[in-house]
C-alpha positions as CSV (number, residue, x, y, z in Angstrom):
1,X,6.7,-11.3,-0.2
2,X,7.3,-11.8,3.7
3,X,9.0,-14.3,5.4
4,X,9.5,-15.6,9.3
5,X,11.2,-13.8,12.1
6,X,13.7,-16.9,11.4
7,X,14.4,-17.1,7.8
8,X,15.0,-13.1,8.4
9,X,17.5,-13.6,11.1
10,X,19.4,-16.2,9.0
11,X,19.7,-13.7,6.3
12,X,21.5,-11.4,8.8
13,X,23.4,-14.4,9.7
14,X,25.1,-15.2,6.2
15,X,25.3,-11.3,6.0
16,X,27.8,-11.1,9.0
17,X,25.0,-9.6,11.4
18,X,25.1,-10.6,14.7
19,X,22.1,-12.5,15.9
20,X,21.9,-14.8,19.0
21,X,22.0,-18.4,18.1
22,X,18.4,-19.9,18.0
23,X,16.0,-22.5,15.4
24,X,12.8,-22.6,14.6
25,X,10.6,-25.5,15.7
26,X,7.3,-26.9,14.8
27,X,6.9,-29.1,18.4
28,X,6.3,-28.7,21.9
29,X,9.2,-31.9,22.3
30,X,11.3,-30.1,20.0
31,X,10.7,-27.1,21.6
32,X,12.3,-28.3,24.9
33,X,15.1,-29.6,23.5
34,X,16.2,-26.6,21.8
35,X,15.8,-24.8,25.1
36,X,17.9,-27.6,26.7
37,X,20.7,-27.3,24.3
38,X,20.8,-23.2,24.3
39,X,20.7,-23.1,28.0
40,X,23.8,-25.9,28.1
41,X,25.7,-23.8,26.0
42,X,25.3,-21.3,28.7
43,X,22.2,-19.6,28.0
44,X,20.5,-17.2,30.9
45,X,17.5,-17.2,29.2
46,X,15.8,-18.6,26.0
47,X,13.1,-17.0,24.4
48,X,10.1,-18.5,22.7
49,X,8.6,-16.8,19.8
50,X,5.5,-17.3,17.7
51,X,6.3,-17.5,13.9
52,X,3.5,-15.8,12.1
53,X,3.4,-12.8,9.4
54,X,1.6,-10.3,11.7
55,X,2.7,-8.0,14.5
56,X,1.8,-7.8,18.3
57,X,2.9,-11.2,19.6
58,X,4.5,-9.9,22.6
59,X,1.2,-8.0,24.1
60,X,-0.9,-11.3,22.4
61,X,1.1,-13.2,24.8
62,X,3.2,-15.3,21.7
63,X,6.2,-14.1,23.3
64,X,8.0,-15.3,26.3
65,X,10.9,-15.1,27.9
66,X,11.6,-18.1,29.4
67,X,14.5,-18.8,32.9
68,X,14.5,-23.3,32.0
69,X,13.5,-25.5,29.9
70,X,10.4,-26.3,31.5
71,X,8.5,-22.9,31.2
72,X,10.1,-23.1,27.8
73,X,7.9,-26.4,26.8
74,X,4.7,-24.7,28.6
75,X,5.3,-21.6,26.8
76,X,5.7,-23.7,23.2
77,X,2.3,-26.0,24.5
78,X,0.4,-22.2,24.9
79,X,1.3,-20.9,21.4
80,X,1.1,-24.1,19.4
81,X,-2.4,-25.1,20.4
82,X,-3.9,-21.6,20.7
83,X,-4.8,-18.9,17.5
84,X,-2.9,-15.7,18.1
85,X,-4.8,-12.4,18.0
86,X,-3.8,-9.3,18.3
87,X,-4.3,-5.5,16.0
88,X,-2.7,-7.0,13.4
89,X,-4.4,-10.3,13.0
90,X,-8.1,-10.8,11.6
91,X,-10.5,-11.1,14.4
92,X,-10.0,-15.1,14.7
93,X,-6.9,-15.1,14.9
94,X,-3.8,-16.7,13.2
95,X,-3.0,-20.2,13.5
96,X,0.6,-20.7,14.8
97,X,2.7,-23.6,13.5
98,X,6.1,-22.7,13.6
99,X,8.1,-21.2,17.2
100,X,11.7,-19.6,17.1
101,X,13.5,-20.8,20.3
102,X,16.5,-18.6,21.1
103,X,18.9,-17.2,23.3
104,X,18.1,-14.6,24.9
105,X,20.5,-11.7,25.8
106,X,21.0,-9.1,28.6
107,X,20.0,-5.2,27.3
108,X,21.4,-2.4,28.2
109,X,19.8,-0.2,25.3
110,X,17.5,-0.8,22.5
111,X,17.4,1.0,18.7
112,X,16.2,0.7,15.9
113,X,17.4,0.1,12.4
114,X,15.9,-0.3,9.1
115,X,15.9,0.3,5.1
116,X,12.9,1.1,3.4
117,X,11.9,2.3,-0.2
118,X,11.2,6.0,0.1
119,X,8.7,6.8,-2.5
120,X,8.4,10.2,-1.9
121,X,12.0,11.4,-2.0
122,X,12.8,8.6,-5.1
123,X,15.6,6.5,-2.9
124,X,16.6,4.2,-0.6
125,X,16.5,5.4,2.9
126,X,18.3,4.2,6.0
127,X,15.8,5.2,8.9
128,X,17.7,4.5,12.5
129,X,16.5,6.0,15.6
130,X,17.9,5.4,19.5
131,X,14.2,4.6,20.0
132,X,13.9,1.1,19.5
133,X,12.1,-2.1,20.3
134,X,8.8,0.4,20.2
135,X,6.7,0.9,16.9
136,X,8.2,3.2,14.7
137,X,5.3,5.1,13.6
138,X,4.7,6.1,17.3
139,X,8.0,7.3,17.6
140,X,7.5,9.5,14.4
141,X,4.2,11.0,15.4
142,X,5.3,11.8,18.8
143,X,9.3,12.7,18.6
144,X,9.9,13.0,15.2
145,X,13.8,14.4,15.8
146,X,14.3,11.0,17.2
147,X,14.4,9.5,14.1
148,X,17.5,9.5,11.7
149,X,17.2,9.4,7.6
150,X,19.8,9.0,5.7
151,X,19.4,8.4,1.4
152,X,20.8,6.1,0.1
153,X,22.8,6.9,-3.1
154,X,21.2,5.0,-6.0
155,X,24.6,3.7,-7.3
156,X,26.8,3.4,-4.2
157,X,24.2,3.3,-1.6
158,X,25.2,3.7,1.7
159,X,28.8,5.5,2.3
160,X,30.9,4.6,5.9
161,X,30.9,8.0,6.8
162,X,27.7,8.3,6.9
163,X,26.8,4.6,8.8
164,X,29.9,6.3,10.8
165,X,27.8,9.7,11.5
166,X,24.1,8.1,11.8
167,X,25.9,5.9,14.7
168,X,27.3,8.8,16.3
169,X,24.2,10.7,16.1
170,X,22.4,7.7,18.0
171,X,24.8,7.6,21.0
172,X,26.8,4.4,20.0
173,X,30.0,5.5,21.3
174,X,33.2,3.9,21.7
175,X,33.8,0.2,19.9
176,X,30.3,0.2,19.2
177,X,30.4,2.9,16.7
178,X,32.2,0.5,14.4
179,X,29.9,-2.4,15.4
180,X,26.7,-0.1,14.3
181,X,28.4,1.1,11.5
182,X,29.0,-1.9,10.1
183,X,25.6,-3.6,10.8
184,X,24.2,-0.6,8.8
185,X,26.6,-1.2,6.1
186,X,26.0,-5.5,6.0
187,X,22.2,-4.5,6.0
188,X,22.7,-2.5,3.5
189,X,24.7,-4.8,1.3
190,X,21.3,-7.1,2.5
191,X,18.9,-4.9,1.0
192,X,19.9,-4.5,-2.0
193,X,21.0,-7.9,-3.1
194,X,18.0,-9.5,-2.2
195,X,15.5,-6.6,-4.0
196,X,14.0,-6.0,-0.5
197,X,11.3,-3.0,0.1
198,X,11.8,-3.3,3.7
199,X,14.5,-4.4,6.0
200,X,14.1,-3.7,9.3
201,X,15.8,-4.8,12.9
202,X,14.0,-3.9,15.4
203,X,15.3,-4.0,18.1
204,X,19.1,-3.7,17.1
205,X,20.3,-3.9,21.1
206,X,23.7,-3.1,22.7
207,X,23.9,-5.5,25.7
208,X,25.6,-4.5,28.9
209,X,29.6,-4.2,29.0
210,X,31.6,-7.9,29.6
211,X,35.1,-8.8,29.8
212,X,35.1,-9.8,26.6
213,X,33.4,-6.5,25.3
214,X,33.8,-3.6,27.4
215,X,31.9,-1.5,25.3
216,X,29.2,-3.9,25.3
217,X,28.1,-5.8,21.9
218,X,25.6,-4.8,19.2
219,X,23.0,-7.0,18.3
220,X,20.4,-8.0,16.4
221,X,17.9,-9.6,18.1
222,X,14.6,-9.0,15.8
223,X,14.1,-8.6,12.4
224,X,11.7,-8.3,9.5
225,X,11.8,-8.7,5.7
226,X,9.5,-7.6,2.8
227,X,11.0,-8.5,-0.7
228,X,9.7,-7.0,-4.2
229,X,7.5,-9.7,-5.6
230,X,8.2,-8.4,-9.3
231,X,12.2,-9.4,-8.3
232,X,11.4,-12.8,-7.3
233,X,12.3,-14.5,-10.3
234,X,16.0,-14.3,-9.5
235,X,16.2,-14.5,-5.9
236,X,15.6,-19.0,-5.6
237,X,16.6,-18.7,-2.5
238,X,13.7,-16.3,-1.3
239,X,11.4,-18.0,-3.3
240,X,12.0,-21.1,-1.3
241,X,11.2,-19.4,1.6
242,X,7.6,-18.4,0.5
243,X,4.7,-19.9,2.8
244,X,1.7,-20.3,1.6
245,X,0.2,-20.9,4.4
246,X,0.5,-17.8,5.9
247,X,-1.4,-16.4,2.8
248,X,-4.9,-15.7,2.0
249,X,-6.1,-19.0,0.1
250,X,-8.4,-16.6,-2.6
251,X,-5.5,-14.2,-3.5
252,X,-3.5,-17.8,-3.5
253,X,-6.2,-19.0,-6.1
254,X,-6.1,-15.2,-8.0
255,X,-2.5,-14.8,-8.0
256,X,-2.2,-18.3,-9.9
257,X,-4.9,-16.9,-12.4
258,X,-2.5,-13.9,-12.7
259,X,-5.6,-12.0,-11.1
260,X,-4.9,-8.9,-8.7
261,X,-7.2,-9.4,-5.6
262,X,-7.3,-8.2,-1.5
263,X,-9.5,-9.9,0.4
264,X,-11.6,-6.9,2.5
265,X,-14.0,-6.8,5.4
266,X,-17.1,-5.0,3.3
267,X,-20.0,-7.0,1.7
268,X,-20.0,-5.8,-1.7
269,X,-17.9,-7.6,-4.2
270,X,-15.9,-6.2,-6.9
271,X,-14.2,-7.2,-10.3
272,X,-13.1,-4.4,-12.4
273,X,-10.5,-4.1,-14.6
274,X,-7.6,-1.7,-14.2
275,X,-5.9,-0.7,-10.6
276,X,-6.5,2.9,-10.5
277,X,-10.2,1.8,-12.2
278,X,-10.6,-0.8,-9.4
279,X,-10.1,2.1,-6.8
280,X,-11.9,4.7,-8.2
281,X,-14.8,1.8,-7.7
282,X,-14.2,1.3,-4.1
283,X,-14.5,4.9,-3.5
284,X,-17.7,5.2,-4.8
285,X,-19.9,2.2,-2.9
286,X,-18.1,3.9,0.4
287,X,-19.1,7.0,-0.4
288,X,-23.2,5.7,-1.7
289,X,-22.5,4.1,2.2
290,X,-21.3,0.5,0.8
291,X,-18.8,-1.4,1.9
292,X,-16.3,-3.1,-0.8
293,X,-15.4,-6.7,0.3
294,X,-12.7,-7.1,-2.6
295,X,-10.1,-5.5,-4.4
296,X,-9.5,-7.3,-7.9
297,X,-8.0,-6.0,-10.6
298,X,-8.7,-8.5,-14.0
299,X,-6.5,-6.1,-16.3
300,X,-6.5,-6.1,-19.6
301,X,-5.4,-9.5,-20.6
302,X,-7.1,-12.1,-18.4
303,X,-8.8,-14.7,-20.1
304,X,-12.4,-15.9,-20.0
305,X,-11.3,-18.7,-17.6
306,X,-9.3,-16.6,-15.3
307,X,-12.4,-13.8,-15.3
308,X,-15.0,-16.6,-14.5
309,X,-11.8,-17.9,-11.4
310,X,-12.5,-14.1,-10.3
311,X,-16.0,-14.6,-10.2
312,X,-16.0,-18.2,-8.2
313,X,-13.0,-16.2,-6.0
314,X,-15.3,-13.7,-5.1
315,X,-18.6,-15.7,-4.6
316,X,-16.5,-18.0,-2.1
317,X,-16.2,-14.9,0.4
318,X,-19.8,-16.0,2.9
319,X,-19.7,-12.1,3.4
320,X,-20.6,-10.9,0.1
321,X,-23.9,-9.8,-0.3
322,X,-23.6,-8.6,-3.6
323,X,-21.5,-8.1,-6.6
324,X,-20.4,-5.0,-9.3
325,X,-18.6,-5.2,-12.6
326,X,-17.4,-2.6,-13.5
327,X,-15.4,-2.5,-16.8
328,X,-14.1,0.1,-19.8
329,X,-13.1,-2.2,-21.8
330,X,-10.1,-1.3,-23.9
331,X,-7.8,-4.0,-24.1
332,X,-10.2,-6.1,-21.8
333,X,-13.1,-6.6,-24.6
334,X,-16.5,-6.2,-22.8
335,X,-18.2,-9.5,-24.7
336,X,-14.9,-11.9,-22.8
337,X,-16.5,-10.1,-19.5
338,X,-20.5,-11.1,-20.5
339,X,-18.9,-14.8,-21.5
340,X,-17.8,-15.1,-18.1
341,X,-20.6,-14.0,-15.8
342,X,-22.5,-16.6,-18.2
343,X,-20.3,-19.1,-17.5
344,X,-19.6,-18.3,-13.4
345,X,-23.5,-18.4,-13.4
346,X,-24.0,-21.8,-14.8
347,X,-20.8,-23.1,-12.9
348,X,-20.9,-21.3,-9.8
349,X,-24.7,-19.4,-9.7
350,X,-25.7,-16.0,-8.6
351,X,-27.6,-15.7,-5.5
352,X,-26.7,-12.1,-4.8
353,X,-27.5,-9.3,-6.5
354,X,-25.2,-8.8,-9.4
355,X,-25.2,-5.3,-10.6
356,X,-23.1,-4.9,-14.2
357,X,-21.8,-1.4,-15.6
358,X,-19.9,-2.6,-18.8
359,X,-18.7,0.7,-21.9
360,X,-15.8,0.2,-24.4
361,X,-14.8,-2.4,-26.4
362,X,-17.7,-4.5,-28.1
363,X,-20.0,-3.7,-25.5
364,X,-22.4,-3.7,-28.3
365,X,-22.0,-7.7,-28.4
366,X,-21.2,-8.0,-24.6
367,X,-25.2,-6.8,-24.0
368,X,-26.5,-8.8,-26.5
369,X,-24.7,-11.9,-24.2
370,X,-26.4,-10.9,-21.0
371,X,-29.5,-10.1,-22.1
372,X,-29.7,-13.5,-24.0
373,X,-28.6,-14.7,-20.4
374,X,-30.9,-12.8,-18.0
375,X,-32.7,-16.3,-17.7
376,X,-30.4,-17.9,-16.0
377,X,-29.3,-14.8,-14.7
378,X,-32.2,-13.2,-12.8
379,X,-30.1,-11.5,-9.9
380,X,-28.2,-9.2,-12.5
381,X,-28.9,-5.4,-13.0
382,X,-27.6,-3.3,-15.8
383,X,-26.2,0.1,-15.0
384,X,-25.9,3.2,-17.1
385,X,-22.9,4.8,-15.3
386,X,-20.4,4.0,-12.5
387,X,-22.9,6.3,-10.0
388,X,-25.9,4.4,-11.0
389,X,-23.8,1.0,-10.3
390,X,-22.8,2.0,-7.0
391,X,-26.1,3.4,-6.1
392,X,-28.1,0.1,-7.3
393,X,-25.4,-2.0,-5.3
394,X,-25.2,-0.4,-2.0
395,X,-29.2,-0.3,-2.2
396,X,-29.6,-4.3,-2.5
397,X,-27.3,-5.3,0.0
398,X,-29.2,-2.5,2.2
């Protein structure tokens, strides 16, 4: 699960991060006055920020740094009544309903901070580098000694010598060694509370020196949360912040079906039963020069309603030109699979090619149910084999 820039940086709040004061807002008016009120408090600057789960908005323009409250209410009118697009958004865009309008601060050096799962070395790992406010994976690919990993220890997690050293070995120097350190340590604290995959700041700034900090002061001023969907159950308050509008409506309709499905930009649609199954599929139509429009993954338990949702899920998409089953039924009994295509063709109908490869569990039965059906039916194929599938698929969608 993800959640807004501002939901993120109230998390860092109640953790004791620093952040610059701000709220979100979901109105040009209110918009303006939330500029008003930052820059009475003394503001410089405010800062207006689109509030969408995808990343580019400063080069898409959703970004904007903003020296009143005027250019603060034009820049809230721009990115409320506009669709964002950028790399990272499908090709229409995203609709933007919610801004972030803070205060901005003065920079005198930007890093970056974050705690991901490391699959391959079986931790937690602290990734820093002195590189920040840039995309990591640049920064890796280019100057990969710029980047700091520490693992985290499974039980204890992150030790203070070692926020200490990782803060030393960015350049913090002075009272801002203890400031980074203890960020690290908070985030840390963060991360593992709230079952998080990823926590990331980004970028973690130090701004210039003051009279009240001579050192300058570290800050977070950007951040970003991913939280472990199989954790949910006991975090309430994450749960709260979940919206669904910022989701995919057919994996909102699968995931309440308890189906597995990714919405993709290919043609063919698939329902298959097992992940590593499901994938295995995919592979083949691209490689017989298909293109899969789907992932979805009915696994071994789904009912006959929740197969026939996958089927009406699947025939929404205006893209898909034509369909694949593919299940080995072993806990997933072929004939529930047969039931439902009978069923999604009377309720929803099958005006693509539907190409079915079904071996297992009372397949026996299950063919004995579509070929009773191939009347109503008369888009469907049989396949002997997954290759024969793929080939018959990715030859009638052209």
């Amino acid at each position: 699960m993800k959640i807004h820039e501002f939901q993120a940086r109230r998390l860092l709040s109640d953790a004791g991060i620093p952040v610059p004061p701000g709220r979100m807002v979901e109105s040009v008016a209110d918009a303006a006055a939330e500029a008003r009120r930052l820059f009475a408090a003394g503001a410089g600057i405010v800062v207006v920020k689109a509030q969408v789960h995808a990343g580019g908005r400063g080069k898409a323009g959703f970004v904007k740094v903003c020296k009143d409250a005027a250019e603060a209410e034009k820049a809230a009118a721009f990115m409320l009544s506009n669709r964002m697009v950028s790399p990272q958004t499908p090709p229409e865009g995203l609709d933007v309903r919610r801004l972030l309008v803070a205060a901005g601060v003065d920079i005198a050096k930007e890093y970056y901070l974050a705690i991901v799962t490391d699959r391959a070395r079986k931790t937690n790992t602290l990734i820093a580098s002195a590189e920040g406010g840039v995309e990591i994976e640049h920064v890796a690919a280019t100057r990969p000694d710029a980047i700091v990993k520490v693992a985290l220890d499974p039980l204890t997690g992150l030790a203070a010598y070692q926020a200490r050293d990782t803060a030393f070995r960015l350049g913090f120097r002075g009272k801002q060694v203890n400031q980074a350190a203890d960020i690290m340590m908070r985030l840390t604290g963060l991360y593992l509370a709230k079952d998080a995959s990823l926590a990331e700041i980004n970028p973690l700034v130090v701004t210039p020196a003051s009279a009240a900090h001579p050192d300058g002061e570290v800050v977070a001023i950007d951040a970003k949360f991913n939280f472990d969907d199989n954790a949910l159950f006991r975090q309430a308050d994450l749960r709260a912040m979940f919206d669904p509008s910022e989701e995919d409506p057919s994996e909102m309709r699968a995931r309440e079906f308890e189906l597995n499905y990714v919405a993709l930009d290919g043609n063919i649609g698939c329902l298959v039963n097992g992940a590593g199954l499901a994938m295995s599929t995919m592979d083949i139509i691209k490689l017989h020069g298909g293109e899969p429009a789907n992932f979805l993954d009915v696994g071994g338990g789904a009912s006959e309603q929740a197969v026939t949702e996958g089927f009406r899920i699947i025939l929404s998409d205006a893209g898909v030109k034509g369909v694949l089953v593919n299940i080995f039924g072993g806990i997933m009994q072929c004939d529930r699979i047969a039931r439902a295509i009978v069923a999604a063709a009377k309720s929803v109908g099958f005006k693509v090619p539907l190409i079915v490869r079904l071996e297992g569990t009372n397949v026996a039965e299950a063919r004995l149910i579509l070929d009773a059906a191939r009347a109503e039916i008369p888009t469907m194929q049989s396949a002997t084999d997954l290759t024969d599938a793929a080939r018959k698929v990715c030859a009638s969608v052209g």
